[in-house]
C-alpha positions, 0 to 999 in steps of 0.5 A: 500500500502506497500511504502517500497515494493512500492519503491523497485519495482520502483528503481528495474525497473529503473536499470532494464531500466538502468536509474539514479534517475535523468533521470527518474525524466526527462522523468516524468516530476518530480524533483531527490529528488521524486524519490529518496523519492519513491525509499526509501518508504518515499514518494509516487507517487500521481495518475497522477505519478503513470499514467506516471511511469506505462507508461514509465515502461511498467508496470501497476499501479495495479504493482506499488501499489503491488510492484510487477509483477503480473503474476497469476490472484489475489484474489478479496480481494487482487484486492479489496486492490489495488483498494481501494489503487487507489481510496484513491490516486485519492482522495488524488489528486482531493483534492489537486487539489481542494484546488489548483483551490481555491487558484489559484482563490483567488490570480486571484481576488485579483490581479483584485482588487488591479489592480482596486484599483491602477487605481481607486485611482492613483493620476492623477494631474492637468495640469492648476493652474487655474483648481485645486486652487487660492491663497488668502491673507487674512487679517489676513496676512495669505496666502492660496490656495482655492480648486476646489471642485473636486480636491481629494487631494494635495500635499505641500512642503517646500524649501529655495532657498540656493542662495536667502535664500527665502522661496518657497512653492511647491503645487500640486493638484490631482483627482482620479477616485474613489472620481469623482465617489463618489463626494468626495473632500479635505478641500476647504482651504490649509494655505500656510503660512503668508506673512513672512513665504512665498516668493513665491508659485509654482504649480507642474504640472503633466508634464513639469516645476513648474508654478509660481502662487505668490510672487517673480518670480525670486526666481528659474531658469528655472521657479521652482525645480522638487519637485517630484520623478519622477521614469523612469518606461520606462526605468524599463520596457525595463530592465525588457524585457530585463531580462525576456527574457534573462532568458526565452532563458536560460531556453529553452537551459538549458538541465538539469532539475535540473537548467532549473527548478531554472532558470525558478524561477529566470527568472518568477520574472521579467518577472512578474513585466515585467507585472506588470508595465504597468498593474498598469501604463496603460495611465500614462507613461508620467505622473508618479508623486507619485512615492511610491503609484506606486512603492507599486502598481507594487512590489504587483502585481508583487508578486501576479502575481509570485504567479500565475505563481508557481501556474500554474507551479505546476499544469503542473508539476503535483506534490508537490513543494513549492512555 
């Protein structure tokens, strides 16, 4: 196939229709800079471009390839040409195509797995002090807390109290799914200090305020601090909503290819974490602690979600972008 030729032909039948590069582009369903890369032999049309010029043109793809009407019936090596010219863009697009499936496979399964992996391992704390640890003194002077076998893990913070000048300890234990499963636990013993280091100890629940579990229990009002982040993902989600649809509407009503196609881009980033939150927090609302382990969660899936998306959209569009 003689691209230039090629390229000729397809910009001579557009000014024959009396159309510019970029209404072209807009009844193929293909950006300006492809047709302006056909029409200057840089580029060529794959298969399923070819198809659509050939019908919007009223010419055949054998046309097309020749870069020329054909009026008189052409000799079997000329036919042989353009068919071996069809046959290797067909291939060229099926292997495109392949290696499109595959990728678009390998980003599916390992946002199934990050989801599993999220849920699997998301610290889900316990309510009840009684449940999770006791506090001990030893004889030493020392002052320890005393796992439950099935808590995973905890969390352990430290605080003077700038009115008082006393020493609290905030302590908070979590299970998760994966180490019920496995039957995997913490260190039985957490030292928390000796009897000069510390005051008083308070439990962080997973909702609600702190539990008083040793020592002075008039170190704090209201009965302990918030020694946790807690991000509002309510709160992320309805800005999401909001900006997805906002952008989705702008894109329907934007007439221009050119930018309906950008806004599209713009507007898929929140509409993919849109997804993604509830997706990383499903069952965890009104109980969302580790604030760095979801938001790790909810900025991957969003952006292997995204990926999706690009991909999809490349596969309608039906011709290269890069994404």
């Amino acid at each position: 196939m003689n691209t230039e030729k090629t390229g000729e032909f397809i910009a001579e039948l557009r000014k024959e229709k009396q159309l510019t590069q970029s209404q072209l582009a807009t009844a193929i369903h293909v950006s300006d800079k492809a047709i302006s890369r056909w029409e200057t032999g840089r580029g060529l049309p794959d298969i399923e471009n070819l198809a659509a010029l050939s019908d919007y043109m009223d010419v055949s793809i054998a046309e097309l390839i020749r870069g020329e009407k054909i009026s008189e019936p052409v000799s079997r090596e000329e036919l042989q040409s353009i068919t071996s010219d069809e046959l290797s863009l067909t291939k060229v697009f099926l292997e495109k195509r392949k290696y499109i499936s595959i990728l678009f496979g390998f980003v599916l399964g390992s946002i199934i797995i990050l989801i599993a992996f999220i849920h699997m391992m998301s610290p889900i704390y316990v309510k009840d002090p009684g449940e999770a640890l006791t506090i001990e003194k030893l004889s030493d002077g020392s002052i320890v807390g005393v796992l439950d076998e099935k808590i995973s893990g905890y969390d352990l913070e430290r605080h003077k109290d700038p009115d008082s000048g006393l020493q609290l300890v905030f302590i908070g234990c979590y299970r998760t799914k994966w180490d019920q499963l496995t039957g995997k636990n913490s260190d039985m013993l957490v030292r928390l200090g000796n009897k000069d280091s510390v005051d008083a100890v308070y439990y962080y629940p997973n909702e609600g305020e702190d539990i008083h579990i040793y020592g002075n229990s008039g170190t704090t009002e209201n009965g302990g601090v918030l020694t946790l982040p807690r991000l509002v993902y309510n709160y992320w989600l309805i800005i999401g909503i909001f900006l997805s649809a906002a952008g989705l509407i702008a894109y329907a009503f934007c007439r221009k290819k050119y930018y309906a196609d950008r806004i599209l881009k713009i507007a898929l980033v929140p509409v993919a974490c849109t997804i993604s939150i509830p997706l990383c927090l499903f069952g965890r609302f009104d109980e969302v602690y580790n604030a760095t382990y979801y938001l790790t969660g909810i900025l991957l899936l969003t952006a292997a979600l995204y990926l999706v998306f690009c991909i999809v959209m490349l596969v309608n569009k039906g011709h290269e972008k890069n994404f």
